[in-house]
C-alpha positions in Angstrom: 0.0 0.0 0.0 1.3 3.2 -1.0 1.0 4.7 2.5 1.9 8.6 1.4 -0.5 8.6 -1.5 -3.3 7.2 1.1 -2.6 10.2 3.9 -2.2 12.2 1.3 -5.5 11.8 0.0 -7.1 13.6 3.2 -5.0 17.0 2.3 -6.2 19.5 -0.1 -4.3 21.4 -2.6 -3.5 24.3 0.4 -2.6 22.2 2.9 -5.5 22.0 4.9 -6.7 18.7 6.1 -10.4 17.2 4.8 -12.0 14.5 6.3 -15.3 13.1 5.7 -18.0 13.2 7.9 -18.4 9.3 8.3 -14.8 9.1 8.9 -13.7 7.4 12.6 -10.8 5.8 13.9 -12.5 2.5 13.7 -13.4 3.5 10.2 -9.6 4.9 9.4 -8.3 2.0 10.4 -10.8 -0.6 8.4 -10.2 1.2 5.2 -6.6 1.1 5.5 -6.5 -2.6 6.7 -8.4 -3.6 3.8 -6.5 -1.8 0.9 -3.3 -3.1 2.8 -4.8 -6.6 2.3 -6.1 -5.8 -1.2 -2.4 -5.5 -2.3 -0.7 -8.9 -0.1 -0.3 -7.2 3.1 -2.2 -9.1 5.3 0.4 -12.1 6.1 3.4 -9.1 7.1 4.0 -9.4 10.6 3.3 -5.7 11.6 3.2 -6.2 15.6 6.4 -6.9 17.6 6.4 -7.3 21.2 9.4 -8.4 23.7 8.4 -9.9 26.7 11.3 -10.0 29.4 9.3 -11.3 32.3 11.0 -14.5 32.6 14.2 -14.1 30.6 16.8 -10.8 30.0 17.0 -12.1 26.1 13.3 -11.4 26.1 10.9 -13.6 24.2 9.1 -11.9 20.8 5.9 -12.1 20.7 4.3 -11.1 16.6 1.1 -10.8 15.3 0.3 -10.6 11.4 -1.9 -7.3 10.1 -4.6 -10.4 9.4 -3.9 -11.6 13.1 -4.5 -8.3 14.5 -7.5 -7.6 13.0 -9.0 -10.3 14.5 -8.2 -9.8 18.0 -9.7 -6.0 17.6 -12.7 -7.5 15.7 -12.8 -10.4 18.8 -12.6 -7.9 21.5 -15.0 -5.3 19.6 -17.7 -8.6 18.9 -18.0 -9.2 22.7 -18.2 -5.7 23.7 -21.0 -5.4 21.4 -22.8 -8.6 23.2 -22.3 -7.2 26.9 -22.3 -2.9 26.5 -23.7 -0.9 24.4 -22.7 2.1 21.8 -21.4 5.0 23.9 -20.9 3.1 26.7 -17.1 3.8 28.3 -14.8 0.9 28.5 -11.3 1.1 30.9 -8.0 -0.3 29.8 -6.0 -1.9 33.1 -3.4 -3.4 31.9 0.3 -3.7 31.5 1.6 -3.0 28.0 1.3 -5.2 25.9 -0.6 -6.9 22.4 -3.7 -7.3 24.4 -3.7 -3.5 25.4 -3.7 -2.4 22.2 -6.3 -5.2 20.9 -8.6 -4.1 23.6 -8.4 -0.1 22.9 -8.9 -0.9 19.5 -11.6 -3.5 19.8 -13.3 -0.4 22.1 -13.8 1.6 19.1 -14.4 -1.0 17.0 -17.5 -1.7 18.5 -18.5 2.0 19.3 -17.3 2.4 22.7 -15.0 5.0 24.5 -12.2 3.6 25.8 -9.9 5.0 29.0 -6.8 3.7 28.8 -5.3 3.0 32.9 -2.5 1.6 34.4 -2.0 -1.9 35.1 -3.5 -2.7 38.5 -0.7 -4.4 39.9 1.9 -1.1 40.0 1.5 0.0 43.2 0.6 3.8 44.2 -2.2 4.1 41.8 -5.6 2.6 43.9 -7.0 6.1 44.9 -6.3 7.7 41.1 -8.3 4.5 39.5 -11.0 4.9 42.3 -11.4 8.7 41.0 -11.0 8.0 37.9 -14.0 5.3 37.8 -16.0 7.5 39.9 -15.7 10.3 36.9 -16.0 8.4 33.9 -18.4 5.2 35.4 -17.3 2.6 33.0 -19.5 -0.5 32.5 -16.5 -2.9 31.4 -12.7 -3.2 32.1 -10.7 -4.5 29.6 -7.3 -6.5 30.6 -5.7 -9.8 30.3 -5.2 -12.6 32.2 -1.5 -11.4 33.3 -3.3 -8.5 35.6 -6.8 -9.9 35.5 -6.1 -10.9 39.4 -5.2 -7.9 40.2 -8.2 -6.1 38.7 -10.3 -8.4 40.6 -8.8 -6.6 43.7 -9.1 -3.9 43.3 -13.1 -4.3 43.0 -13.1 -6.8 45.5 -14.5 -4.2 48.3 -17.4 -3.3 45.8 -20.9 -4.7 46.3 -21.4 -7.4 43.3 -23.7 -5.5 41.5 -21.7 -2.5 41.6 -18.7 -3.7 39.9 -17.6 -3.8 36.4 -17.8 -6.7 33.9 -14.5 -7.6 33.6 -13.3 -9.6 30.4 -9.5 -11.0 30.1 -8.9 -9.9 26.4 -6.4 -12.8 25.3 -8.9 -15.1 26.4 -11.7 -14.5 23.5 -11.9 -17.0 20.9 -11.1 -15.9 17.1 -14.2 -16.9 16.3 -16.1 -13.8 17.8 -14.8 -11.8 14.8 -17.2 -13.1 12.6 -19.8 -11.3 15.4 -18.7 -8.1 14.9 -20.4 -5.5 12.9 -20.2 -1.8 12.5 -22.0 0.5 14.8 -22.7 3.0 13.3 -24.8 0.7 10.6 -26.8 -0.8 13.7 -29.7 0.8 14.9 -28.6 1.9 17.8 -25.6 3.7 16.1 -28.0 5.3 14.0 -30.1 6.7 17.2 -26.9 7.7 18.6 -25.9 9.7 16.0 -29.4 11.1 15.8 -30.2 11.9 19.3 -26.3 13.5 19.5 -26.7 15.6 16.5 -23.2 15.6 15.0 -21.6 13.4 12.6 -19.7 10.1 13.5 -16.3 11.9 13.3 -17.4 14.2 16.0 -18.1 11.7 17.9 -16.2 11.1 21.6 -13.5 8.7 20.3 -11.8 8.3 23.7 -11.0 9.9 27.2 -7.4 10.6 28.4 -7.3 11.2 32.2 -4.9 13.7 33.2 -2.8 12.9 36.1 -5.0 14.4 38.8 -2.4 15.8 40.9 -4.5 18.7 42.6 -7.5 17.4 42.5 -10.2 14.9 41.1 -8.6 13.8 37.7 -10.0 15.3 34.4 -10.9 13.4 31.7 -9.8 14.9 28.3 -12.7 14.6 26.0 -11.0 13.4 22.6 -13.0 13.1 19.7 -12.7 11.2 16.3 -12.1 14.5 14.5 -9.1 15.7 16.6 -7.5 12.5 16.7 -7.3 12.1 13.1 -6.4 15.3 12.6 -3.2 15.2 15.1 -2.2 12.0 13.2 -2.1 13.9 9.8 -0.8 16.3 11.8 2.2 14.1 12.6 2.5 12.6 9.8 3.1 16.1 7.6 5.0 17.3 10.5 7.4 14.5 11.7 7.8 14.0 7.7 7.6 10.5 8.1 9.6 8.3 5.6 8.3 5.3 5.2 8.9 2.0 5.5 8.8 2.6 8.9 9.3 0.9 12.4 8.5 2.8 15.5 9.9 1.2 18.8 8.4 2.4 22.1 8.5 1.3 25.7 6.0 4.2 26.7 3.4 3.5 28.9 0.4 2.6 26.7 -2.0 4.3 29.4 -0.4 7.8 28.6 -1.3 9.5 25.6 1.7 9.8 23.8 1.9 6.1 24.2 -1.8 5.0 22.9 -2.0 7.1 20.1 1.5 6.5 18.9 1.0 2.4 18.9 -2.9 3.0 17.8 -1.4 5.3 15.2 0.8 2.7 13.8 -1.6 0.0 14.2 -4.0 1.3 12.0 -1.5 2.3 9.2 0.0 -1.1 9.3 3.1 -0.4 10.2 5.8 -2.0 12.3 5.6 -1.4 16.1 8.1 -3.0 18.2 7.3 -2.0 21.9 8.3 -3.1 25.4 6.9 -2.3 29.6 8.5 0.6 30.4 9.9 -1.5 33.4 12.0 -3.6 31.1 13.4 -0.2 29.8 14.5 1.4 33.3 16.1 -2.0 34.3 18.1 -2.8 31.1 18.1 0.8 29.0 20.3 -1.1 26.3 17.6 -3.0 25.5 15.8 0.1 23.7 19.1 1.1 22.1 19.2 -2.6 20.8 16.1 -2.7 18.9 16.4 0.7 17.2 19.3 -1.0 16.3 17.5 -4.2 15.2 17.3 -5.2 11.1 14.5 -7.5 11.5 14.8 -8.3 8.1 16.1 -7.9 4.5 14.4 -4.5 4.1 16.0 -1.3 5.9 13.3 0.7 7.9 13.2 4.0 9.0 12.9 4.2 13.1 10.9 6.2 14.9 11.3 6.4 18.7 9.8 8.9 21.5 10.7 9.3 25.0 10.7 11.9 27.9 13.8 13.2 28.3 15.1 11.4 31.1 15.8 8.5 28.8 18.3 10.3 27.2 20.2 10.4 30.2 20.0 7.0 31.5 20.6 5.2 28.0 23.7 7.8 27.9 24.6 6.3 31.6 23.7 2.6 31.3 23.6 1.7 27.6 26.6 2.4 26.6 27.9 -0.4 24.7 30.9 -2.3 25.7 34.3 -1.9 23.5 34.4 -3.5 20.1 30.7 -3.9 20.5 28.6 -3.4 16.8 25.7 -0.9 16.7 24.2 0.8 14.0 21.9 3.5 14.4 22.0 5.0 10.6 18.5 4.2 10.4 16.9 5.8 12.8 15.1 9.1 11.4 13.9 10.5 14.4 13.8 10.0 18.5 11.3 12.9 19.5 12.1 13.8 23.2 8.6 15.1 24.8 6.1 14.8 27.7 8.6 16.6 30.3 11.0 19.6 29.4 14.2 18.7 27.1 17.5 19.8 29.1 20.8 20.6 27.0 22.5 18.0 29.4 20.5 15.5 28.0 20.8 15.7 24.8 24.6 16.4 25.1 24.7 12.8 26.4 22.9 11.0 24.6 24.3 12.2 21.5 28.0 12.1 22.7 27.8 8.5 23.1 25.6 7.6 20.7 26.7 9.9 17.6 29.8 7.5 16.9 27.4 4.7 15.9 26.2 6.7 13.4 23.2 7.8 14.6 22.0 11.0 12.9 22.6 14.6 14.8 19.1 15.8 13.1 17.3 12.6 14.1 17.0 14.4 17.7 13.6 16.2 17.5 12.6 18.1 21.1 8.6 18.6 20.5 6.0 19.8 22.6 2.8 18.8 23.2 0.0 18.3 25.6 -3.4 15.8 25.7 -5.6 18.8 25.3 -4.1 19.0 21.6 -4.9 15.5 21.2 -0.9 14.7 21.4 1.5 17.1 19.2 1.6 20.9 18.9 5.5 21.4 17.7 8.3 20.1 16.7 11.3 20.9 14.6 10.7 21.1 10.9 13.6 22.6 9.5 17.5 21.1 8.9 18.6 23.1 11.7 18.0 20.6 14.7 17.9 20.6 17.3 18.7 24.1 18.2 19.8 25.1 22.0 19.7 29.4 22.5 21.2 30.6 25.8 19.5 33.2 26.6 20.2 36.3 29.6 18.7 35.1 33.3 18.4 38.6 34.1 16.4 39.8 30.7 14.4 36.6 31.5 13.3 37.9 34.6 11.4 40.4 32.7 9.4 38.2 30.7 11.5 38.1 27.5 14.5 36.7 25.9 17.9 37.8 24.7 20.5 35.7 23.2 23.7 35.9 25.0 26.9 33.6 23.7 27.3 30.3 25.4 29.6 30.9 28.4 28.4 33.9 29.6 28.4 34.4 33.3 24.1 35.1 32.7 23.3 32.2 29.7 20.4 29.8 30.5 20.2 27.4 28.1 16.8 26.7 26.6 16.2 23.6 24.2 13.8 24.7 20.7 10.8 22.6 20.6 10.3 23.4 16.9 7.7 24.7 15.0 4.0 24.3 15.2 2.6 21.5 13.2 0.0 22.5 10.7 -3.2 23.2 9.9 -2.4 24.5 13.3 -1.9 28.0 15.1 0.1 28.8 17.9 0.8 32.1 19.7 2.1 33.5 22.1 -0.4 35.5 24.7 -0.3 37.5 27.4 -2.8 36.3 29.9 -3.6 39.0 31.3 -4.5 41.6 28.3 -5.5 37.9 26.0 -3.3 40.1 23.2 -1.0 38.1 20.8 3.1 39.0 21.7 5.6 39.7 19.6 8.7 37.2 19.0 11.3 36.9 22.0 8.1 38.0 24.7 7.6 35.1 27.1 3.7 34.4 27.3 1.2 31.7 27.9 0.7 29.3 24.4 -2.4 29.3 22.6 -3.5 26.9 20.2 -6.2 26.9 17.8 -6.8 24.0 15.5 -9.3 20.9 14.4 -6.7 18.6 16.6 -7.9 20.5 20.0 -10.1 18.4 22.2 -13.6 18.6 23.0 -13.5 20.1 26.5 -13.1 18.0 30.2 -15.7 15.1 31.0 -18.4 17.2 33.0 -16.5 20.0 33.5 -18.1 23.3 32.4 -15.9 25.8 34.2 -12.8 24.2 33.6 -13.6 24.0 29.7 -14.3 27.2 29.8 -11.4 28.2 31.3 -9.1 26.3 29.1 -10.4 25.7 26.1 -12.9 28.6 25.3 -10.7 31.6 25.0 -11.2 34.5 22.7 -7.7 36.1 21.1 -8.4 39.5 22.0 -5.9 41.5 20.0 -3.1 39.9 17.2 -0.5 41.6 15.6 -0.4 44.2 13.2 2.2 42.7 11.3 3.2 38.9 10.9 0.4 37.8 13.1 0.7 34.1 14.0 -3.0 34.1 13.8 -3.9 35.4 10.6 -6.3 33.6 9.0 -7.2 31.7 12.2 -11.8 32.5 12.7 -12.4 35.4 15.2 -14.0 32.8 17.6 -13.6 31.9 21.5 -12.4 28.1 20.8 -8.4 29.1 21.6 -6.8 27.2 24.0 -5.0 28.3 26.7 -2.5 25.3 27.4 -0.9 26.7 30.6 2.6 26.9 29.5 4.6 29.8 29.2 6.5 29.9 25.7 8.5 31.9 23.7 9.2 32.9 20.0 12.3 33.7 18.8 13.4 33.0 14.9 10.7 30.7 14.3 11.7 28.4 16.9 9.6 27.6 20.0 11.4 27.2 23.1 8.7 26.7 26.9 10.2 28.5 29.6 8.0 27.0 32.4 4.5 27.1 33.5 2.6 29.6 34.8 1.1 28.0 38.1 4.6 27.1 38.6 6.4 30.8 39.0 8.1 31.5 41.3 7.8 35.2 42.7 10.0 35.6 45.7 10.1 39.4 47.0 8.4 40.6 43.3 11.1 39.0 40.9 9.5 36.1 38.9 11.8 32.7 39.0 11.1 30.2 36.7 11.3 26.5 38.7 13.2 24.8 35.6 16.0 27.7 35.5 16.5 26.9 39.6 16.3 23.4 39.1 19.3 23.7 36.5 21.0 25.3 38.8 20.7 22.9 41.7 21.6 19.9 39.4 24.5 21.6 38.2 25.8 22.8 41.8 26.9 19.1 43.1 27.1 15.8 41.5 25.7 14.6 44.7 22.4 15.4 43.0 20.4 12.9 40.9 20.1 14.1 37.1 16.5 15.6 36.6 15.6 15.0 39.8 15.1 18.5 41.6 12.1 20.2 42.5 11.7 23.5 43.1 8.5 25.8 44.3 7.9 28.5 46.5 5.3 28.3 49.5 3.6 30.9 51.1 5.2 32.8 54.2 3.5 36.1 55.9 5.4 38.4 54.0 6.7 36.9 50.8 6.9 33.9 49.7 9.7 31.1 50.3 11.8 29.2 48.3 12.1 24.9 48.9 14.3 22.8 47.2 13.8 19.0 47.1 16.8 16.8 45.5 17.3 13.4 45.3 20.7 12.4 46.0 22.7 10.4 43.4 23.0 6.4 43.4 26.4 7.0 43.6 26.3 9.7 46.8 27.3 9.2 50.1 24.2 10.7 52.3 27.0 11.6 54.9 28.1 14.4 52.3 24.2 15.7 52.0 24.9 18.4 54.3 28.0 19.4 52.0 26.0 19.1 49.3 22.9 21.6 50.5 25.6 24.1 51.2 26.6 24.4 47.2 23.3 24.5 46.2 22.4 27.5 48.3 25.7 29.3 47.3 24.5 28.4 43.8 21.0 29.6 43.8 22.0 32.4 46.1 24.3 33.4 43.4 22.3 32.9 40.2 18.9 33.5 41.3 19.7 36.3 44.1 17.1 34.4 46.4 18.0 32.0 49.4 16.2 29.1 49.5 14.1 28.8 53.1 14.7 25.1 52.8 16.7 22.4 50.9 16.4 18.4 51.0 18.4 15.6 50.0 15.9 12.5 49.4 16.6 9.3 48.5 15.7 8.2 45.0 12.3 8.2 43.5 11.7 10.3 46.9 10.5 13.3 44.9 6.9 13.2 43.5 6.1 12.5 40.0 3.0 12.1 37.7 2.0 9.4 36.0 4.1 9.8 33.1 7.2 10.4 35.1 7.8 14.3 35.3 8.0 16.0 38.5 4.4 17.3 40.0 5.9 20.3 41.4 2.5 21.3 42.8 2.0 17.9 44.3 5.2 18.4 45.8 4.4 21.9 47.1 1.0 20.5 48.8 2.4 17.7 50.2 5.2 19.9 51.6 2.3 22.5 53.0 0.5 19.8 54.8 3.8 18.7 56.2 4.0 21.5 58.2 0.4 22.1 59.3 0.7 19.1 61.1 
C-alpha cells in the first residue's frame, strides 16, 4: 500500500486537512487494513512485542496485520454482546498486544475507551478509584496477566456495583465473525441522531490527566481531533516510510496509545516493550532501534521523555568492540517533560559515533488537550539550544547571550507548530498576541484541539474557550485563524524567537519571591548543576507561602552514587548556587533518597503535588 499517497488523499491542494464526515478511527483503520490486504499485506507481521518477564534475552511475541485484526474484531464482537454504543470501556493493563487489541476493539465496537494503568503497579488505587467514579465505566478491559489484580481492586465493591470484567487474550477468534459496524446498527444510528453531529465528531476516547490537585479530568478526545493530530504528525514528523516505530512508553499515557494505535491502524511496524523492562536494562531500547528485523531497511521512529536520554547515555553504553548501527533511525522525538541541554549532550556524545543521525534528535511539545502534538522541529537546523540572559528573563523576554556567559540559561527549541495548526504566544492578562522573544502563555487553535473536560463546564471554559483579543499588526501568528472563542489556553509559558519555540516553564509554577518572577526549571538547572551529589532531573523547586513573601524549597534526590554523609556538604553548594544565580536563598533544601520526589504518571515532576504535600507537612 502506498501509504503517502493514502494520507495524502485527506490533504487538499492548500494544505488543509479534509476529512469526511463518516470518517472514525475505527473506520480509518478498516479502510486502511483492507487496501493493505487488497495489495498482499495481510500475512506481514506488523506487531512486535518483547516480553522479558521470565528471561533478560526477552521472548518476541508477533502478530500478522490479518492476526491483528482479528483480535480487535474479537474484542470489539464481545463488547457489542455485553455494553452498548457509547458506553465507556477502561483499559488496566500492562503494555502489551492485548492492550492495544482491547483499545482498538473499544472503538471497534462503538465504545470510548480509557486507557489505565496496570492494577498491579503499586501507588495508583486512589487515582483509579477517582478516575472510575468520573467516567463510570460498564466494562474493564485486561488480560489474564493482571486480570487478578483487577479483581482486587473491586473486591471491596458490592457485586452488583462492579464492572464486567473480560480477560482480552482469552476470547476465541471466532467472535470476529460477530462483529459489525455500529454506526450501521440501529442503535448507532439513534446515537448519532439523538447526538446531532456526525460520526467523526463523535467522543473517540477519554485521556485522564494525572490528577495531581485534585479529582482527575478526563480529556474529551474526539474522532475529529484525533485524526487530525495524526495527519498532523504525519506532515509534520515528515515521516519516511517503510517505517518501524519502537516504544516502551506507557500505553495508558497519551503519547503512548495514540503513537502504537497510530501505527496499528497504518500497518506499520511497532516494536514495543513495559517501560519496566526499559529502566532495568536501557540497552535494550538502544538494541532494537538498532535491530534489522529483516532484509528491508526501515526508518525508526522512537519517542521518550527526556530522562531517557540520560540514563541510555549512563547505562547503555555499549561495551568496546561492540557493533551498533543506528543509521537508520530518522527521528527520537524527546517530549512529555522539558528537554534539558545536558540530556541531549549525552545522549548524543555516546551515541553519535554509531552513526546515529545529529538531526534525528527532535525536542517537540505537546499536551493531551491537543490530542498529542503541537510542535516540533521542521527545518535542517535541529535541534537548536539558544542561551539566553537570566536577568532579561526575569522580565518576561529573551535575549540571546553567547554560550559561556556568566548570565546564559540554556533553553532547548521545541520546533515549529505543526500545521493546519496555530500557535501564539499571549499574554494572559490583556489575551493580546506578543511579539517574537516576549515570554507568554501558548495558545492553540486547530481541528486537533479536544472537545472540553468530562463534566466539566468551568474548567472547559477556562481552558479551552478563550477568545484572542488583539493579534499583531504585522506577521500575526493568527492570521487567517476565525475570530471565535475556541483558543486554547494550554498553561505553559513559551516563547518565540526566529521561528523556533522554546517553553520556559508554567505559569502555576512561577516562582515570585520578593516581586522578581523565578522560573522553577531555570533553579532546578541550577541545583543539578551545583553538586554531582544530585540525581540528574531530579530536583524540585517551588515556592510556599510565608507572611510576607513567599519562600523558596528545594527537594533533590541524592545520586546512586552519593554518600548521604556528604548531604549536608551538598545543600551548602546549592544555596551558594542559587544564592548566586537567582539572588534568592532558598528557606529550605532536602536531600531524598531516590524516586523520593513526586512524579506524575508519566514520570515528570508534579511540582504542585510536591508543594502541597510539603504544606501539609507543616500544618501538622
Amino acid at each position: 500500500m502506498d501509504l503517502q499517497k493514502a494520507i495524502g488523499s485527506f490533504f487538499d491542494e492548500n494544505g488543509d486537512i479534509n476529512l469526511p464526515p463518516f470518517m472514525t478511527l475505527a473506520a480509518m483503520a478498516e479502510f486502511m487494513y483492507q487496501a493493505d490486504v487488497a495489495e498482499g499485506g495481510g500475512d506481514k507481521k506488523r506487531m512486535h512485542f518483547w516480553d522479558f518477564s521470565e528471561s533478560r534475552e526477552g521472548k518476541l511475541i508477533e502478530y500478522t496485520r490479518t492476526e491483528i485484526d482479528t483480535r480487535v474484531k474479537a474484542v470489539a464482537g464481545r463488547l457489542q454482546q455485553v455494553a452498548s454504543i457509547g458506553d465507556r470501556a477502561a483499559i488496566l493493563a500492562n503494555n502489551s498486544p492485548e492492550y492495544i487489541f482491547s483499545f482498538l476493539g473499544a472503538l471497534y465496537a462503538g465504545l470510548v475507551p480509557v486507557p489505565l494503568y496496570d492494577p498491579t503497579e503499586p501507588g495508583h488505587a486512589d487515582h483509579l478509584n477517582a478516575v472510575f467514579a468520573d467516567s463510570s465505566p460498564v466494562v474493564v478491559l485486561t488480560n489474564t496477566h493482571s486480570a487478578g489484580a483487577v479483581r482486587k481492586h473491586f473486591s471491596a465493591l458490592p457485586a452488583k456495583e462492579r464492572p464486567r470484567i473480560l480477560a482480552v487474550d482469552s476470547l476465541p477468534d471466532s467472535l470476529a465473525e460477530s462483529y459489525e459496524n455500529p454506526m450501521m446498527t440501529e442503535a448507532g444510528k439513534r446515537l448519532i441522531a439523538m447526538r446531532q453531529v456526525a460520526p467523526i465528531d463523535l467522543t473517540a476516547f477519554l485521556q485522564y490527566t494525572s490528577g495531581s490537585t485534585r479529582t482527575p479530568a478526563g480529556v474529551v478526545l474526539t474522532n475529529r481531533s484525533i485524526l487530525t493530530n495524526v495527519l498532523q504528525i504525519f506532515k509534520g514528523v515528515q515521516l519516511q516510510t517503510p517505517l518501524r516505530l519502537v516504544s516502551w512508553l506507557p500505553l495508558h499515557h497519551d503519547m503512548g496509545i495514540i503513537l502504537a494505535a497510530f501505527v496499528t491502524m497504518l500497518g506499520l511496524d511497532n516494536e514495543f516493550m513495559n517501560p519496566r523492562d526499559f529502566v532495568q536494562q536501557p540497552s535494550r531500547w538502544i538494541k532494537q532501534m538498532a535491530r534489522r528485523a529483516d532484509e528491508t531497511d526501515m526508518n525508526v521512529y522512537t519517542v521518550v521523555p527526556n530522562f531517557a536520554l540520560e540514563l541510555a547515555a549512563r547505562y547503555a553504553k555499549p561495551a568496546e568492540g561492540e557493533e551498533l548501527d543506528l543509521s537508520n533511525v530518522d527521528a527520537v522525538v524527546v517530549g512529555s517533560e522539558p528537554v534539558t541541554v545536558s540530556a541531549l549532550q549525552s545522549f548524543r556524545e555516546v551515541f553519535e559515533p554509531y552513526g546515529l543521525p545529529t538531526q534525528s534528535m527532535r525536542p517537540s511539545y505537546g499536551l493531551a488537550e491537543a490530542s498529542l502534538l503541537v510542535a516540533t522541529p521542521q527545518t535542517e537546523n535541529r535541534p537548536v539550544v539558544a542561551y539566553f540572559d537570566r536577568e532579561v528573563l526575569k522580565e518576561h523576554r529573551v535575549e540571546l547571550v553567547e554560550k559561556g556567559a556568566a548570565n546564559a540559561v540554556p533553553f532547548v527549541s521545541n520546533g515549529q507548530v505543526v500545521t493546519p495548526q496555530q500557535m501564539v504566544i499571549v499574554d494572559p492578562e490583556t489575551k493580546a498576541e506578543l511579539p517574537e522573544g516576549q515570554i507568554g502563555e501558548i495558545w492553540t487553535h486547530g481541528e486537533n484541539t479536544a472537545a472540553g473536560y468530562l463534566d466539566r463546564e468551568e474548567d472547559t471554559a477556562e481552558t479551552f474557550r478563550n477568545r484572542l483579543l488583539s493579534r499583531l499588526e504585522e506577521n500575526s501568528r493568527a492570521a487567517g485563524a476565525a475570530d471565535d472563542n475556541y483558543w486554547m489556553a494550554t498553561g505553559d509559558l513559551g516563547v518565540i524567537l526566529d521561528n523556533e519555540l522554546y517553553i520556559t516553564g508554567r505559569i502555576k509554577d512561577l516562582i515570585v519571591v520578593a516581586g522578581r518572577n523565578h522560573y522553577p526549571q531555570d533553579i532546578e538547572y541550577t541545583v543539578q548543576a551545583a553538586s554531582s551529589h544530585i540525581r540528574v532531573d531530579s530536583v524540585a523547586a517551588f515556592a510556599v507561602p510565608a507572611e510576607d513573601i513567599e519562600k523558596l524549597i528545594i527537594l533533590a534526590e541524592r545520586d546512586s552514587t552519593a554518600d548521604p554523609a556528604n548531604d549536608e556538604a551538598a545543600i551548602e553548594a546549592i544555596r551558594a548556587a542559587v544564592g548566586t544565580a537567582h539572588g534568592v536563598v532558598p528557606e529550605e533544601i532536602r536531600i531524598l533518597a531516590a524516586d523520593e520526589i513526586a512524579r506524575s504518571s508519566s514520570g515528570k515532576i508534579a511540582r504542585r503535588v510536591n508543594q502541597r504535600n510539603y504544606i501539609a507537612e507543616q500544618a501538622n
